[in-house]
Backbone as CSV, one residue per row, in Angstrom:
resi,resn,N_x,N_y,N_z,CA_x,CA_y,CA_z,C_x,C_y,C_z
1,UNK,97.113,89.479,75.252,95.697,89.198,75.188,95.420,87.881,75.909
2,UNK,94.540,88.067,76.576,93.630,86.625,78.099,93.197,85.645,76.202
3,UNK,93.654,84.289,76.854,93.043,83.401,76.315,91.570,83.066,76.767
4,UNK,90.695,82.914,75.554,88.820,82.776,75.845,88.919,81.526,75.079
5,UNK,87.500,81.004,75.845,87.048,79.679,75.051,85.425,80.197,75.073
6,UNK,85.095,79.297,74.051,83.544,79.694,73.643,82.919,78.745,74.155
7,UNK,81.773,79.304,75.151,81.338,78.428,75.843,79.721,78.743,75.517
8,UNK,78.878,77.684,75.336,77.186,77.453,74.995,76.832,77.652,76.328
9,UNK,75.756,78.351,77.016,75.397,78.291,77.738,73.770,78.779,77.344
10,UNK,72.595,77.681,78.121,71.162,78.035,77.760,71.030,78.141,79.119
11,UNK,70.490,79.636,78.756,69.384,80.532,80.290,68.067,80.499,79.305
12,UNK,67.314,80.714,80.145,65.713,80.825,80.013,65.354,82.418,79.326
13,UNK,64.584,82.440,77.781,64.142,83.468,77.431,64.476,84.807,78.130
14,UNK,63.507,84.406,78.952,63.062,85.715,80.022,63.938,86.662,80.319
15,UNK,64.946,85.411,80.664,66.957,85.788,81.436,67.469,86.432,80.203
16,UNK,67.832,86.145,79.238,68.036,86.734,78.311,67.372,88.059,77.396
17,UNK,66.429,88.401,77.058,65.801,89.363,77.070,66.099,90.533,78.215
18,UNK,66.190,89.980,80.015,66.781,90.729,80.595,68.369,91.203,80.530
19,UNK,68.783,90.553,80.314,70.129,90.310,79.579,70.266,91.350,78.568
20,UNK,69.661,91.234,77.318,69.529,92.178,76.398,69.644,93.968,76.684
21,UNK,68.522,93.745,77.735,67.696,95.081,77.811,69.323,95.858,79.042
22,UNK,69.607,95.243,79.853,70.814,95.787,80.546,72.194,96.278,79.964
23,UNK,72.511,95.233,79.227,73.303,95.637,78.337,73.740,96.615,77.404
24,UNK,72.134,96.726,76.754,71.976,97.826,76.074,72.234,99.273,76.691
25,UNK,71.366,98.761,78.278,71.082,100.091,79.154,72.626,100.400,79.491
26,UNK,73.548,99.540,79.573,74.768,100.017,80.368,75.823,99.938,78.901
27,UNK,75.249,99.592,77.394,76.349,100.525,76.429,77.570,99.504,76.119
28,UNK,76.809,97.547,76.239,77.905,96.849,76.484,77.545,95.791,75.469
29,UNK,78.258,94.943,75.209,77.763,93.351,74.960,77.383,92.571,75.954
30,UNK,76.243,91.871,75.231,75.675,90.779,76.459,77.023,89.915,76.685
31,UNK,77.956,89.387,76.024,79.153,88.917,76.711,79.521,89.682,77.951
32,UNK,79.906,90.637,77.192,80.760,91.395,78.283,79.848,91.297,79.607
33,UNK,78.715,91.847,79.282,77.982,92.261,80.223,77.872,91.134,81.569
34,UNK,77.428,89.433,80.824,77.581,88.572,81.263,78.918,87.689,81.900
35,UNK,79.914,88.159,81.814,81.525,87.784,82.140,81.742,88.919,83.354
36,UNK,80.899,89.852,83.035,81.251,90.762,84.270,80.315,90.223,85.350
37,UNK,79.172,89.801,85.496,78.125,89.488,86.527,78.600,87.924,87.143
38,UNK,79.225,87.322,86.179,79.897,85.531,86.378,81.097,86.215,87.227
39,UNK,82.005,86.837,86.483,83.129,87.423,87.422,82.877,87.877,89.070
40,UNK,81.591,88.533,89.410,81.498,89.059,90.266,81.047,88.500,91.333
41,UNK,79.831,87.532,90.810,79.175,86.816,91.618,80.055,85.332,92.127
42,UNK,80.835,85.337,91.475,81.922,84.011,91.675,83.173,84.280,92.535
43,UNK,83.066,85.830,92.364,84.288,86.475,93.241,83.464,86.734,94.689
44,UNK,82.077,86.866,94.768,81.901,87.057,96.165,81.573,85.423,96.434
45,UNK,81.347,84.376,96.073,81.185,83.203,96.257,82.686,82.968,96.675
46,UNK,83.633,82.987,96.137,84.998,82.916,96.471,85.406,83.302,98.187
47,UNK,85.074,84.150,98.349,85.550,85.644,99.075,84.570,84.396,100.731
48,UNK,83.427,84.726,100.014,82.082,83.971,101.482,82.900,82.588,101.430
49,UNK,83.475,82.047,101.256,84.067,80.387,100.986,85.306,80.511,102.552
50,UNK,85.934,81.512,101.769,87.453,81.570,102.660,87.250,82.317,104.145
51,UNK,86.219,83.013,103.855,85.931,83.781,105.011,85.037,82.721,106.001
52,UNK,84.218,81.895,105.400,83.483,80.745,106.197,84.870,79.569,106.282
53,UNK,85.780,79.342,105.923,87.208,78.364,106.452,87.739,78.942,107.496
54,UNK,87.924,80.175,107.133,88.869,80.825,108.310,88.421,81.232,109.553
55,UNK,86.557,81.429,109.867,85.726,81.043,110.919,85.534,79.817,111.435
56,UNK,85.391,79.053,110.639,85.349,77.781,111.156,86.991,77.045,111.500
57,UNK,87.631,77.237,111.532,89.011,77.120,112.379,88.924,77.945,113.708
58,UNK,88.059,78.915,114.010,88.346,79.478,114.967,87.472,79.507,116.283
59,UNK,87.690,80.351,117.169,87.376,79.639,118.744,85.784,80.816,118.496
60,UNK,84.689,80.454,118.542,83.753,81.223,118.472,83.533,81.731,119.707
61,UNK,83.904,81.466,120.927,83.774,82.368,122.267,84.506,83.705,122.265
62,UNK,85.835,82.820,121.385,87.089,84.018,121.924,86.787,85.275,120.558
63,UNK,85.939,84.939,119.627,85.707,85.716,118.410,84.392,86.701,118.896
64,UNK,83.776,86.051,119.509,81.941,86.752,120.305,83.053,88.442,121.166
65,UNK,83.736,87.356,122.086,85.047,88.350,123.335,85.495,89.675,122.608
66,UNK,85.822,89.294,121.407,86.530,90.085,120.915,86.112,91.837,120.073
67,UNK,84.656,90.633,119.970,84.012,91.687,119.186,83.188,92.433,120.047
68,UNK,82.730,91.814,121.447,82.457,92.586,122.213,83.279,93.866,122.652
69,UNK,84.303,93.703,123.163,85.846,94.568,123.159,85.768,95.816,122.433
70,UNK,85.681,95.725,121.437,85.905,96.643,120.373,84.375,97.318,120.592
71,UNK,83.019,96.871,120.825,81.768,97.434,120.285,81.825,98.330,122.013
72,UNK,82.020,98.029,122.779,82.874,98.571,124.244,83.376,99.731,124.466
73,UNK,84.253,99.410,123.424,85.234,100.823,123.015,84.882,101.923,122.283
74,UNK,83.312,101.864,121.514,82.993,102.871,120.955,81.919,103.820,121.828
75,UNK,82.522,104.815,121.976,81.590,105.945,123.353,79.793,106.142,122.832
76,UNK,79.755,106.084,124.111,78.142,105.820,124.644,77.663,107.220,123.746
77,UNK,76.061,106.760,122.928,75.684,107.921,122.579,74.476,108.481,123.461
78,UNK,74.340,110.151,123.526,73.073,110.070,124.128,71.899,109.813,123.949
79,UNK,70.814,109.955,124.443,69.186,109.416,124.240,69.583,110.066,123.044
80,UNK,68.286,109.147,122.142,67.977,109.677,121.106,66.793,110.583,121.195
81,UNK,66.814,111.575,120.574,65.516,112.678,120.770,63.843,112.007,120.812
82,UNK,63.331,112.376,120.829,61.712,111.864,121.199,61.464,111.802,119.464
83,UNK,61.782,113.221,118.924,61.357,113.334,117.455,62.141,112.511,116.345
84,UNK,62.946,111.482,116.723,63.626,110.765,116.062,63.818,109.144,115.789
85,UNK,63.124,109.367,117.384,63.030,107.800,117.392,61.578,106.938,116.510
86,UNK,62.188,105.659,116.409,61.140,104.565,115.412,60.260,103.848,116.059
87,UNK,59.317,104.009,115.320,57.693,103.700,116.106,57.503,102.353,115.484
């Protein structure tokens, strides 16, 4: 069993009540419910962090080159029909 600590945290009414009402809707505890949305949103905060380090080390010409290359390599489509296209 994961060691937990109990942590106070004050959100605003509103947040909570929404909180409530999701929870309910998805069959959970507002913990849970809330450890899963902290988990997730901290994991794509994580994720955008390393991915903005590992761009910024790199040569942005030779990254533009590259991706040109590849968008190059995918075969030409034809016209798009008259009845399809966006006005």
């Amino acid at each position: 069993m994961s060691k937990t600590q109990i942590v106070t945290l004050r959100v605003p009414v509103d947040l909570k009540v929404r909180l409530e009402h999701e929870a309910k809707h998805q069959g959970v505890s507002i913990n849970n419910l809330a450890n899963y949305f902290l988990t997730t949103q901290l994991s794509q905060i994580e994720a955008l962090s390393v991915i903005e380090s590992r761009i910024s080390q790199k040569d942005i010409t030779g990254l533009k080159s590259k991706v040109r290359k590849i968008l190059d390599a995918i075969p030409k489509r034809k016209a798009v029909p008259k009845w399809d296209l966006i006005k």
